[in-house]
C-alpha positions as CSV (number, residue, x, y, z in Angstrom):
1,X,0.6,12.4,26.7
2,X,-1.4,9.5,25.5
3,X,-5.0,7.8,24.5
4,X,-4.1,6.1,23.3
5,X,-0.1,4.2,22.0
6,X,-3.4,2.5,24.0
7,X,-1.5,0.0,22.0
8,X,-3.4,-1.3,18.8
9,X,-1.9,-2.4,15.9
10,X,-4.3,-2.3,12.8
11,X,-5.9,-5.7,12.7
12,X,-6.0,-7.5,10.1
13,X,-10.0,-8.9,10.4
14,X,-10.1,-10.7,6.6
15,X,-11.9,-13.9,7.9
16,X,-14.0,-15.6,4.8
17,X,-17.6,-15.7,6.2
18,X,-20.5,-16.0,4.0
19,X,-21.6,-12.2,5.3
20,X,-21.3,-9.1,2.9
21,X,-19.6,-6.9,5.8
22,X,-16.0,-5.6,5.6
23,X,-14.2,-6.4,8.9
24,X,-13.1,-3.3,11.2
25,X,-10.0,-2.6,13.1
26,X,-8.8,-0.2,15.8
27,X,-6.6,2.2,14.2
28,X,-3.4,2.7,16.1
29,X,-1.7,0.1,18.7
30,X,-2.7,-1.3,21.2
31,X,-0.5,-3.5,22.6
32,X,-1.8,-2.9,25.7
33,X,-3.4,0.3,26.3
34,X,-6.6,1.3,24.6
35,X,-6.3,5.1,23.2
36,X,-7.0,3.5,20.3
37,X,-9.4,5.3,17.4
38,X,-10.4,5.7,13.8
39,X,-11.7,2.4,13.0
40,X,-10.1,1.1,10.5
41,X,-12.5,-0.7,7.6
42,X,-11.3,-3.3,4.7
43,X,-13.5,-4.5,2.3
44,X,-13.9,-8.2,2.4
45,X,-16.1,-8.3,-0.9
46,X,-16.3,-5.6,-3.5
47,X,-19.1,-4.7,-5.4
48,X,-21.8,-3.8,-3.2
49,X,-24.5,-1.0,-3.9
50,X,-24.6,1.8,-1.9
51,X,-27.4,1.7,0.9
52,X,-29.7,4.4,0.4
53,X,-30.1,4.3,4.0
54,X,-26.7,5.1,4.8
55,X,-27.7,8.6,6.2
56,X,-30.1,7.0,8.8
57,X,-27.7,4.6,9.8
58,X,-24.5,7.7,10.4
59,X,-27.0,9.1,12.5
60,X,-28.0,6.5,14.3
61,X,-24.6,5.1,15.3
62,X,-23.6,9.3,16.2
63,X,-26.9,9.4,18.2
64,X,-25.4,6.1,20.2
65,X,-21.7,7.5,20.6
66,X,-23.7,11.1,21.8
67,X,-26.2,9.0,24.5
68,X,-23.2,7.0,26.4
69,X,-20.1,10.1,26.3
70,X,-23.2,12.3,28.1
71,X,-23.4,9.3,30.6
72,X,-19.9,9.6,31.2
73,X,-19.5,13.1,31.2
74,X,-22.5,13.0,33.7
75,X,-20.9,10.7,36.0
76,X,-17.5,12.9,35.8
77,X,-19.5,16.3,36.7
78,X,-21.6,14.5,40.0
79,X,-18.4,12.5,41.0
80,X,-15.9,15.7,41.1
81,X,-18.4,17.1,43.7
82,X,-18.3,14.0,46.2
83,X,-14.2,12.8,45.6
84,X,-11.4,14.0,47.8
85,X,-8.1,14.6,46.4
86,X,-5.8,11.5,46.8
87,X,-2.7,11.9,48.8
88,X,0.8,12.6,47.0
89,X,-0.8,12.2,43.4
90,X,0.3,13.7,40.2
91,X,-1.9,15.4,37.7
92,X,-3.9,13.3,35.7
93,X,-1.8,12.1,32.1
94,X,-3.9,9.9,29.6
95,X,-2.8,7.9,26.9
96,X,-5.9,9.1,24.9
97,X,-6.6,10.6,22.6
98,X,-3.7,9.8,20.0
99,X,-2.2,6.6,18.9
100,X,1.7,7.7,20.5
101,X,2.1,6.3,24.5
102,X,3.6,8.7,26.8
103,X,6.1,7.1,28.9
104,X,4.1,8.3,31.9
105,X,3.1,5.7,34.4
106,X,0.2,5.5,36.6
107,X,0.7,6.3,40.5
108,X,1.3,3.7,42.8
109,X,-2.0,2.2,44.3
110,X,-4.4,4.4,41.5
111,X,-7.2,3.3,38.9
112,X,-7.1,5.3,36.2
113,X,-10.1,5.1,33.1
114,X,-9.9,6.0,29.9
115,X,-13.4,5.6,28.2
116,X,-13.9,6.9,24.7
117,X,-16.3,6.9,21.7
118,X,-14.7,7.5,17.9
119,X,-16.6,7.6,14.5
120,X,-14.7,6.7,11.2
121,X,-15.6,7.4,7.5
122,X,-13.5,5.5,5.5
123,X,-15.4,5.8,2.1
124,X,-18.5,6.1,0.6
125,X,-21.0,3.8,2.3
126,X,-18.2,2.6,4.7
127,X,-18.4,4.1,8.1
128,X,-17.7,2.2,11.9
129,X,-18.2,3.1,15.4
130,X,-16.7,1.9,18.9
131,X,-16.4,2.6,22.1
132,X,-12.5,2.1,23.6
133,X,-12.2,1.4,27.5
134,X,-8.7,1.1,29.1
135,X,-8.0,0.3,32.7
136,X,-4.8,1.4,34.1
137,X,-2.9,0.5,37.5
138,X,0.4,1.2,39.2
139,X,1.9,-0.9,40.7
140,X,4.7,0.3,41.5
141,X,7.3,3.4,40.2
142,X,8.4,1.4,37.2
143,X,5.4,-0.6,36.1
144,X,1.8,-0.7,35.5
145,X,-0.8,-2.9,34.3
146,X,-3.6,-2.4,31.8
147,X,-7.0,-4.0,30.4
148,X,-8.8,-2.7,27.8
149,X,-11.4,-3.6,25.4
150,X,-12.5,-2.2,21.6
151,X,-15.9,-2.2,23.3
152,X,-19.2,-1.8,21.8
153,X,-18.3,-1.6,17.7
154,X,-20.7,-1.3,14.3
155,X,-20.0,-1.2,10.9
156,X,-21.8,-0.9,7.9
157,X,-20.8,-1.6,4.1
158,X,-22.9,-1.0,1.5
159,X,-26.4,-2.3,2.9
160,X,-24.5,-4.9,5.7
161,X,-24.2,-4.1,9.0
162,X,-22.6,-5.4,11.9
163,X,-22.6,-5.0,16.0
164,X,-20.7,-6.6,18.8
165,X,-18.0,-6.6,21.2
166,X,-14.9,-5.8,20.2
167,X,-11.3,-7.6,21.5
168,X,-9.8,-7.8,24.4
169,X,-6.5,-6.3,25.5
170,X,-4.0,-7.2,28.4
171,X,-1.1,-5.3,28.8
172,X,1.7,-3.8,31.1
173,X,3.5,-0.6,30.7
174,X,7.3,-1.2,32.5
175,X,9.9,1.8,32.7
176,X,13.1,0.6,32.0
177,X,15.1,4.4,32.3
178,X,14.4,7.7,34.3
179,X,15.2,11.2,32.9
180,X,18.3,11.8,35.3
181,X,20.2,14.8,33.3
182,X,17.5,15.6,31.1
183,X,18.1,12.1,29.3
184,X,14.8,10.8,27.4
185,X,12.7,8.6,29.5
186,X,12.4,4.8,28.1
187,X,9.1,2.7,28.8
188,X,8.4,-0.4,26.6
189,X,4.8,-1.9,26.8
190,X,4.0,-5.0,25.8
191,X,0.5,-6.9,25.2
192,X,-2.1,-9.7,24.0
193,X,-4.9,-9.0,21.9
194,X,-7.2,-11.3,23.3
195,X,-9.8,-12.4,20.0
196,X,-13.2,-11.9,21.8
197,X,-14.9,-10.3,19.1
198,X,-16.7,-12.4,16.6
199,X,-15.3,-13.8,13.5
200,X,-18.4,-14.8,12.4
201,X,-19.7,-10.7,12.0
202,X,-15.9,-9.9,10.6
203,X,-15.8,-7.9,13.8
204,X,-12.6,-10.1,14.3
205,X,-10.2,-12.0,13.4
206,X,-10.4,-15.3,15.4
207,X,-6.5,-15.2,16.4
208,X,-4.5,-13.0,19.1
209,X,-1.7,-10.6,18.4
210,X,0.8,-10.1,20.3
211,X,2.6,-6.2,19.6
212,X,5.5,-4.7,21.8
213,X,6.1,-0.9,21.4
214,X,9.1,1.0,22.6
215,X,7.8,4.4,24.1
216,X,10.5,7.7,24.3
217,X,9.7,11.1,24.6
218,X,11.4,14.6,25.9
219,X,10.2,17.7,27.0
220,X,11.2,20.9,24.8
221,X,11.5,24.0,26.1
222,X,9.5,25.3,29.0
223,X,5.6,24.4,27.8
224,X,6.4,21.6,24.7
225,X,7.0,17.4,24.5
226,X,7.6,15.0,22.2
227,X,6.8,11.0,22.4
228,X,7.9,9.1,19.9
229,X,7.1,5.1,19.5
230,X,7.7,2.2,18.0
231,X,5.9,-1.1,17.6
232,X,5.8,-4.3,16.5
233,X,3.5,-6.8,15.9
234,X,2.8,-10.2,15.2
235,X,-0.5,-9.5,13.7
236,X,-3.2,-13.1,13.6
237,X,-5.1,-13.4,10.7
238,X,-6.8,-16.4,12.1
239,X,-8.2,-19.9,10.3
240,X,-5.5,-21.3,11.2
241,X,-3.1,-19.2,8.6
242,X,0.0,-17.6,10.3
243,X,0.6,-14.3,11.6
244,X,2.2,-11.6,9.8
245,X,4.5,-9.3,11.2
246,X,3.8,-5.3,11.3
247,X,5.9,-2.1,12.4
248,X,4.5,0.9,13.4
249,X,6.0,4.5,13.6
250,X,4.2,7.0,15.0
251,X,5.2,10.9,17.1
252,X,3.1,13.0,18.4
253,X,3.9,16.9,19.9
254,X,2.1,18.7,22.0
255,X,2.1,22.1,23.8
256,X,0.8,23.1,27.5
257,X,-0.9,26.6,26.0
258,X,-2.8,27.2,29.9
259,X,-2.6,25.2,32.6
260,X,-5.5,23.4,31.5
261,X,-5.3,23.0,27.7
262,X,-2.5,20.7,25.7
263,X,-3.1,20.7,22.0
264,X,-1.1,18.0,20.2
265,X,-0.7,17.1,16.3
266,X,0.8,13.6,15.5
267,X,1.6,11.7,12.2
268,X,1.8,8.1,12.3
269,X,3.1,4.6,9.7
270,X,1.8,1.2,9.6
271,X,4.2,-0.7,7.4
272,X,1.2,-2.6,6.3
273,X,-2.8,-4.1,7.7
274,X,-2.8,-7.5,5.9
275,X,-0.5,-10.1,4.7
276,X,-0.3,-8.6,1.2
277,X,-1.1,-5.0,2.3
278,X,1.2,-1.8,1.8
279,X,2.2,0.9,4.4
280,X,-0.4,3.6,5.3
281,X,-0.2,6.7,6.7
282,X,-2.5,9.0,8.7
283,X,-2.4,12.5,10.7
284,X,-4.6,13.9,13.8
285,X,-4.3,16.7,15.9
286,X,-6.9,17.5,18.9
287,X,-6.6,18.5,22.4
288,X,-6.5,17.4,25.9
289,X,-9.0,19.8,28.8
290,X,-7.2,18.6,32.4
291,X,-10.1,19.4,34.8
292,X,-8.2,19.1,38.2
293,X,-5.7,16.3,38.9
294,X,-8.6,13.5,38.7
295,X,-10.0,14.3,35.6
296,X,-9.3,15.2,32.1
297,X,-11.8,15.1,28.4
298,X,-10.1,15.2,24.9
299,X,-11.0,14.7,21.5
300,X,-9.7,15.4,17.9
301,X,-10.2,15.0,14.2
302,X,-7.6,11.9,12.1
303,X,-7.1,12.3,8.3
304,X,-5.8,9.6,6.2
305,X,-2.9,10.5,4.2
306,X,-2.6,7.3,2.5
307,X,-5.3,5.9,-0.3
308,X,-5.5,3.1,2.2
309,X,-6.2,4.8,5.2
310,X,-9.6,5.8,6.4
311,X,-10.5,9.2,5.1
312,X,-11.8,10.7,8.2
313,X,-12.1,9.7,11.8
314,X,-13.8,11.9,15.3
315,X,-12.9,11.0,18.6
316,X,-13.6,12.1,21.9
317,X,-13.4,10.9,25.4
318,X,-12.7,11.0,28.9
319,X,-10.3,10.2,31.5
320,X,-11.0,9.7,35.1
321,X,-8.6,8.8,38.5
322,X,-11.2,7.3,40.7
323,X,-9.3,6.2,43.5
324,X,-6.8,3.7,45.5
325,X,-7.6,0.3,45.0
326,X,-4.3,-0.8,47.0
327,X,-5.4,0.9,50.2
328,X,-2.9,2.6,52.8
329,X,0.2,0.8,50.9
330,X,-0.4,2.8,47.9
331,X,-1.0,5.9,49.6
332,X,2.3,5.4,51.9
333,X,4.3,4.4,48.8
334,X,2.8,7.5,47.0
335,X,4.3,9.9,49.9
336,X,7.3,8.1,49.9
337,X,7.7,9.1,45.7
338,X,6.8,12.7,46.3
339,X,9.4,13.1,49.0
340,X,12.4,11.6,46.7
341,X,11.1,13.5,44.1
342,X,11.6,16.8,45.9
343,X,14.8,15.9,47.2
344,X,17.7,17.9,45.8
């Protein structure tokens, strides 16, 4: 399963403006996929006094999370009605919701999107928003490439706020070892977080990051799997200061209950979000609804476990397989993988 790793390391967004705002982070890697969620707030100054329009402003940023998943979910319901099913594809496997990769990769010749909205609540007068999109394609049976982008983000502390786009992420998700015996499958995905969000807001950092993660995982029993990643980061801080290096541990399981539902819980460990920070630790569970082989919606609930981790974070989204962008050679190349795949 996913979602996200969508590869994000926690960022570590501490850039001295002369703004009262705490800078925000994807929570959970992203070294090149973008399931990431639970945005991840630090405080940048201490002291401020609670807004006493901090109600007005949860609903507003809900309201805007609400307005563009019904686009999408509008989109998905009047394209399943006018798309054909593509020759020799698999069903569709996100890497959304959760912050664990799958080792799955992306048929030959395919786009896949995964397009998300997630709310965090990290503390008292300390709540974010954004709007993860991730591109996938393969390109061929081993390898796929990725874009993705925070999107849209806001954040409010105290009585600042902030809005703006979020980073950019370019990535590639390589399989290094089948499962021939039952053996673990091995994928290792590497990526560049591009620094397009603004420093100036503390919607960034200023600097890139460049994260690899080793992804595993293993199916158990008849219905069950297990992924299991790790990653590591050389995490930009930006002003010129160096980066600082960050691990990640994260495994997620999940269970094929129908042929449509997949409920998974995960726990996952940052070793640390700054350059003097300490690990943190955080838990999620939710589910993934596959609707057909084109189309699937998830979302779930994260709890930090950690002081240091946001308290709460909601998180939902969609995936959607809209089609060959490689023509006839990805659809002969996808025939040509079924038929070895059924061979004996």
């Amino acid at each position: 399963m996913a979602a996200e790793l969508e590869l994000h390391l926690s960022r570590r967004d501490n850039v001295g403006t002369g703004s009262d705002v705490r800078s925000i982070s994807v929570y959970g890697l992203d070294f090149g996929g973008h399931r990431g969620r639970g945005l991840r707030l630090r405080e940048r100054r201490r002291g401020q006094d609670e807004n006493h329009d901090e109600n007005r402003e949860h609903g507003k940023i809900i309201t805007l999370i609400n307005q563009i998943l019904k686009k999408f979910v509008l989109f998905l319901a009047i394209y399943s009605f006018t798309a054909g099913i593509t020759s020799g594809q698999e069903a569709v496997e996100p890497d959304r919701p959760d912050v664990t990769n799958g080792t799955h990769i992306v048929d030959i010749g395919l786009l896949q999107l995964e397009i998300g909205g997630l709310y965090t609540h990290a503390a008292v007068g300390e709540h974010a928003a954004g709007t993860p999109i991730t591109a996938r394609v393969g390109l061929a049976d081993w390898l796929e490439a990725r874009i993705g982008t925070d999107g849209f983000l806001a954040q409010q502390s105290g009585s600042a706020t902030a809005t703006g786009l979020g980073n950019l992420q370019i990535g590639a998700k390589l399989r290094l070892w089948a499962d021939p015996g039952g053996l673990p499958v091995l994928s290792i995905l590497p990526a560049v977080n591009v620094p397009t969000a603004s420093a100036d807001k503390g919607l960034g950092s200023g600097a890139a990051d460049y994260t690899l993660a080793v992804l595993t995982g293993k199916d158990i029993a008849r219905h069950a799997h297990v992924d299991v990643n790790y990653g590591i980061g050389a995490i930009g801080v930006g002003e010129g200061a160096p980066h600082f290096l960050q691990h990640l541990v994260s495994i997620s399981a999940s269970a094929a209950v129908t042929d449509n539902w997949n409920p998974y819980v995960e726990a996952f460990w940052f070793s640390r979000e700054e350059v003097d920070g300490r690990a943190s630790v955080a838990m999620d569970a939710g589910a993934i609804y596959e609707l057909g082989e084109r189309y699937a919606l998830d979302g779930g609930v994260q709890l930090g476990v950690t002081s240091n981790a946001p308290r709460i974070a909601v998180f939902g989204g969609v995936t959607i397989i809209v089609g060959d962008i490689l023509g006839g050679h990805g659809v002969h190349a996808r025939q040509r993988q079924l038929a070895r795949r059924r061979r004996p």
